[in-house]
C-alpha positions in Angstrom: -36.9 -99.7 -6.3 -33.9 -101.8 -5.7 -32.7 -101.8 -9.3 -32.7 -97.9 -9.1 -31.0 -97.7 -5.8 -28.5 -100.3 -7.3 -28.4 -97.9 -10.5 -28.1 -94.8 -8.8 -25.2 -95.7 -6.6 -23.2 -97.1 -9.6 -23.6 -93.5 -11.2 -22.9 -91.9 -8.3 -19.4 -93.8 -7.6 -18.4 -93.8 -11.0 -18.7 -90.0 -10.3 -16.8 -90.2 -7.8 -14.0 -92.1 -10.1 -14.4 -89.7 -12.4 -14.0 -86.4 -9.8 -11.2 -88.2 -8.4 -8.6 -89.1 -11.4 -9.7 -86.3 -14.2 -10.1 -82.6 -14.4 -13.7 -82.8 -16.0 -16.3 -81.1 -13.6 -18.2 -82.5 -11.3 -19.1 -79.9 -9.2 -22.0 -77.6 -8.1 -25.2 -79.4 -7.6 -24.3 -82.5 -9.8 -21.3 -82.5 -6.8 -23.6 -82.2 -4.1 -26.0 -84.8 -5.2 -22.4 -87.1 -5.8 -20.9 -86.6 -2.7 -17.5 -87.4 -1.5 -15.7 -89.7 1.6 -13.5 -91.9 2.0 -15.9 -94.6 1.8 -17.4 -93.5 -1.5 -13.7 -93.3 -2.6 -13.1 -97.1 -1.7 -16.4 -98.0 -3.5 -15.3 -96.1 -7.0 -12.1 -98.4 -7.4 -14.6 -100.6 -9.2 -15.0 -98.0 -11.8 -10.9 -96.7 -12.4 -11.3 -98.8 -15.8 -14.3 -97.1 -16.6 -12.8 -93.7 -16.1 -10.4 -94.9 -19.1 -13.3 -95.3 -21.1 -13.8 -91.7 -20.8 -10.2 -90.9 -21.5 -9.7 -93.1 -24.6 -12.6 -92.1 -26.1 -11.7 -88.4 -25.9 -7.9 -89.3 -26.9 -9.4 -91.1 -30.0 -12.1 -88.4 -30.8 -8.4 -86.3 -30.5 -6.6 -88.4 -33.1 -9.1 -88.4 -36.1 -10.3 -85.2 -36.0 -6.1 -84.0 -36.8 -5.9 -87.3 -38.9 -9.4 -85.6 -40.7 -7.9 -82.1 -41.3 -4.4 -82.7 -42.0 -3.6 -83.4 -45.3 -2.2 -87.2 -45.5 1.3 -87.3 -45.3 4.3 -89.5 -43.6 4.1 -87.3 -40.4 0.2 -87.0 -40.2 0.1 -89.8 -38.0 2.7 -88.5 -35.8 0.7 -85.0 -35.6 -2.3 -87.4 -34.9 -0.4 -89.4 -31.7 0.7 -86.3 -30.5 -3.0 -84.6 -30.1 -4.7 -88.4 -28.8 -1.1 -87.9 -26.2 -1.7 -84.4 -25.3 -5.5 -84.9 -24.9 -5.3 -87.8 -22.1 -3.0 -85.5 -20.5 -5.0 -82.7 -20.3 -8.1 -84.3 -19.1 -6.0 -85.9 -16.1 -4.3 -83.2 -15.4 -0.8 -85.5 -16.1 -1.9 -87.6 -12.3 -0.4 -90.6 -13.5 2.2 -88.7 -15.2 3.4 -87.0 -11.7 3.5 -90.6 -10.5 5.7 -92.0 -12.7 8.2 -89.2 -12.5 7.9 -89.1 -8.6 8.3 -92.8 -8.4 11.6 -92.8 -11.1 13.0 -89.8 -8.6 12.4 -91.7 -5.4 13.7 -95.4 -7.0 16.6 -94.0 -9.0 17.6 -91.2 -6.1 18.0 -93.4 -3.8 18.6 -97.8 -3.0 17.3 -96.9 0.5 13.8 -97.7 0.8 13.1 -94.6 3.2 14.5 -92.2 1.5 13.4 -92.9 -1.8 10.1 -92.5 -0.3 11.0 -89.1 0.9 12.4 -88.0 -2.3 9.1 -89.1 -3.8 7.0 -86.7 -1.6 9.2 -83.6 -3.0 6.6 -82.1 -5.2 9.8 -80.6 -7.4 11.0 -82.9 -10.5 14.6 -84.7 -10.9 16.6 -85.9 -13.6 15.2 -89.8 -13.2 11.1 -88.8 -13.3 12.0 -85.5 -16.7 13.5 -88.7 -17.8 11.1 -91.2 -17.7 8.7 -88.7 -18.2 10.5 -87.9 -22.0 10.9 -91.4 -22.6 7.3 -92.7 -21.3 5.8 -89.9 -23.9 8.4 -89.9 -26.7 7.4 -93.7 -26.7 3.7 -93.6 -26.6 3.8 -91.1 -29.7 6.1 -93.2 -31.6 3.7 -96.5 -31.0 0.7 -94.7 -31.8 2.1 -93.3 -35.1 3.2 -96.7 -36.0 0.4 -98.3 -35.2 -1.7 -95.8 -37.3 0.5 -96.1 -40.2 0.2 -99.8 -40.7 -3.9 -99.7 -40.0 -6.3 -96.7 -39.7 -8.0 -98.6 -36.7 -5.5 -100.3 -34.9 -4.3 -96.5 -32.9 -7.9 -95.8 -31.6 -8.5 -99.7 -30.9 -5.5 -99.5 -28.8 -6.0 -96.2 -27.8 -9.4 -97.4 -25.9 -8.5 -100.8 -24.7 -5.3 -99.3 -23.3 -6.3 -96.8 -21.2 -9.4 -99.0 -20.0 -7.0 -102.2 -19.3 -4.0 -99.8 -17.8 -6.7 -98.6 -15.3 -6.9 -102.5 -13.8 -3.8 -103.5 -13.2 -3.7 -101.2 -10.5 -6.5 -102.4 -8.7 -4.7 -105.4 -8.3 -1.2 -103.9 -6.6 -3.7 -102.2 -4.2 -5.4 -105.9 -3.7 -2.3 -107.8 -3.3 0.5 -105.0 -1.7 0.2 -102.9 1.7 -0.5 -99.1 1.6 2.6 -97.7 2.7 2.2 -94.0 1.9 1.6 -90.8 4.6 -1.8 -91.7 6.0 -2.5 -88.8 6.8 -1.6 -87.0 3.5 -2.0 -89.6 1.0 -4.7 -89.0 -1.5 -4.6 -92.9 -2.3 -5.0 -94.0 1.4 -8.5 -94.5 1.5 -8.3 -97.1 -1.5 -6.2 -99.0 -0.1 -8.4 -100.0 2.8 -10.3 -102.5 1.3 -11.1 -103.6 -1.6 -13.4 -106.2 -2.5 -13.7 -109.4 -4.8 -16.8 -107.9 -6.6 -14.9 -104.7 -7.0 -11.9 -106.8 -9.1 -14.8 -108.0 -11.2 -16.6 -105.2 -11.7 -13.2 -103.8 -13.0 -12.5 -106.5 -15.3 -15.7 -106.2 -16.7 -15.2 -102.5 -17.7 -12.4 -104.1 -19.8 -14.3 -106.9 -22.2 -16.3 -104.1 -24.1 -13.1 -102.6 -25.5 -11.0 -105.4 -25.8 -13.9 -106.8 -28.0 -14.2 -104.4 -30.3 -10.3 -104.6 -31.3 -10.5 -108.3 -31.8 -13.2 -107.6 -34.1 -11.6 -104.7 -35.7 -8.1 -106.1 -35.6 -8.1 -109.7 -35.0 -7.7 -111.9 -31.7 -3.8 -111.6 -31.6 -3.3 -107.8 -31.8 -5.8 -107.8 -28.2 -3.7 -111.2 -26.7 -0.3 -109.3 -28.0 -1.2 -106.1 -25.8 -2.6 -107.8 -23.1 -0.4 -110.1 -22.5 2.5 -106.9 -23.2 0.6 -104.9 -20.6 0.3 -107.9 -17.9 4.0 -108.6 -18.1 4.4 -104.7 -17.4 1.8 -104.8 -14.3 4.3 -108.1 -12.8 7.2 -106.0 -13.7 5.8 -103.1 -11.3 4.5 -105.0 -8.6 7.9 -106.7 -8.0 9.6 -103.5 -8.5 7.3 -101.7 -6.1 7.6 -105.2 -3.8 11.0 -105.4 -3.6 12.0 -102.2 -3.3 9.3 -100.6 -1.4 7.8 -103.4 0.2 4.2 -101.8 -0.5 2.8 -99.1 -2.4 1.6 -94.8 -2.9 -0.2 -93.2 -5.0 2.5 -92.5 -7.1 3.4 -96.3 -7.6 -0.2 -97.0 -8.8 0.0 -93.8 -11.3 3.7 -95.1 -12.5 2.0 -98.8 -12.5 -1.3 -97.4 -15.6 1.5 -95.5 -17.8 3.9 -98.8 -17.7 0.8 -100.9 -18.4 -0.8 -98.0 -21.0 2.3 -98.3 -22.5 3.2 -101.7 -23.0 0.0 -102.2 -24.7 0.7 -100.3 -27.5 3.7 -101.7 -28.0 2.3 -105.5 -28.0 -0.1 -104.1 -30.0 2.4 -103.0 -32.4 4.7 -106.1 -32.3 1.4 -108.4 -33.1 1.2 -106.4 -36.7 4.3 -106.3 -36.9 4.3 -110.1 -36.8 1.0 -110.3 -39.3 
């Protein structure tokens, strides 16, 4: 009995993980039976890595059924990193997306701290987050295609342990920095109330599975190079959010998965390069 109640709750919060940072439906009596509170929001950070399982799986089911039915030429690939692109951001409705452009309007609008936070809550788009929003996609494409040129596997390797390892880091800015976002708004609050030890591992564990299976299919250093890649991005965001917000939002943890997402690829990439 215990092992089912144990069994049923880890379903039922991954749920809630899922509800929470994708489009895909849980609603109706499956939502019912899942429920939804603040406390069953705090208890789902354990599963945000897992929720990339979900997305990298569909972005690489995305990238070889084009690689299948286009015929092979220089650009397939890029056809290929477009679809995978285009299919994460439709299952997450582009939430980590929005953050990234909110937090580049707020940072780059502004040096005060207060007022970049207030630029950040404007719902409309700037210059600074179109930008890094071009940039950010323009770059995963262009990794992904070059990654699938040099090695059928290495793009949906990375594709998986990306989006599984990005969804860590920011378990640990909401560990180690203060909430600092409308409390009474903030769709993120709740998370950062608390959150545990065993959550942290339960997070990491998410990440051996796929990080495994590209060491096997790609060797030891093309994992280390976009781990260590994606780490270095995760310290780069947690001093930036640090210094110049003293805390974090929502839209700090969402900028914090595409920096990590990111610079896994492109360790990734840099590690064949190197072979």
């Amino acid at each position: 009995m215990a092992a089912a109640a144990r069994a049923t709750a880890f379903l039922r919060h991954y749920l809630v993980a899922v509800q929470f940072f994708t489009r895909l439906p849980v609603t109706g009596s499956l939502g019912a039976w899942v429920g939804f509170s603040p406390g069953m929001l705090r208890a789902s950070a354990a599963h945000f890595p897992g929720v990339g399982w979900l997305v990298g799986i569909a972005a690489c089911a995305a990238f070889a059924v084009v690689s299948l039915v286009l015929p092979e030429t220089t650009f397939t690939p890029l056809a290929a990193a477009v679809a995978a692109t285009a299919c994460t951001v439709w299952i997450t409705g582009a939430f980590h997306e929005d953050g990234l452009a909110d937090l580049a309007d707020g940072l780059g609008g502004s040096a005060d701290r207060q007022r970049a936070l207030e630029i950040m809550k404007d719902s409309r788009i700037g210059s600074f987050g179109a930008t890094a929003l071009v940039l950010t996609v323009l770059a995963k494409v262009a990794l992904l295609a070059v990654l699938a040129t040099d090695s059928p596997a290495a793009a949906p390797a990375a594709l998986l342990a990306a989006h599984v390892v990005s969804r860590f880091w920011p378990l640990l800015v909401i560990k180690t920095l203060a909430h600092i976002g409308d409390a009474a708004g903030s769709k993120s609050k709740p998370l950062a109330d608390a959150i545990s030890r065993g959550a942290l591992i339960a997070g990491a564990a998410w990440c051996i599975v796929p990080l495994a299976v590209a060491a096997l299919a790609l060797g030891v250093a093309f994992v280390a190079a976009g781990f260590l890649a994606s780490a270095l991005a995760f310290l780069w965001m947690h001093r930036l959010l640090a210094r110049r917000l003293q805390g974090f939002t929502g839209d700090g943890l969402g900028a914090t998965q595409q920096a990590c997402e990111l610079a896994f690829y492109f360790g990734a990439a840099c590690a064949l390069g190197a072979a």
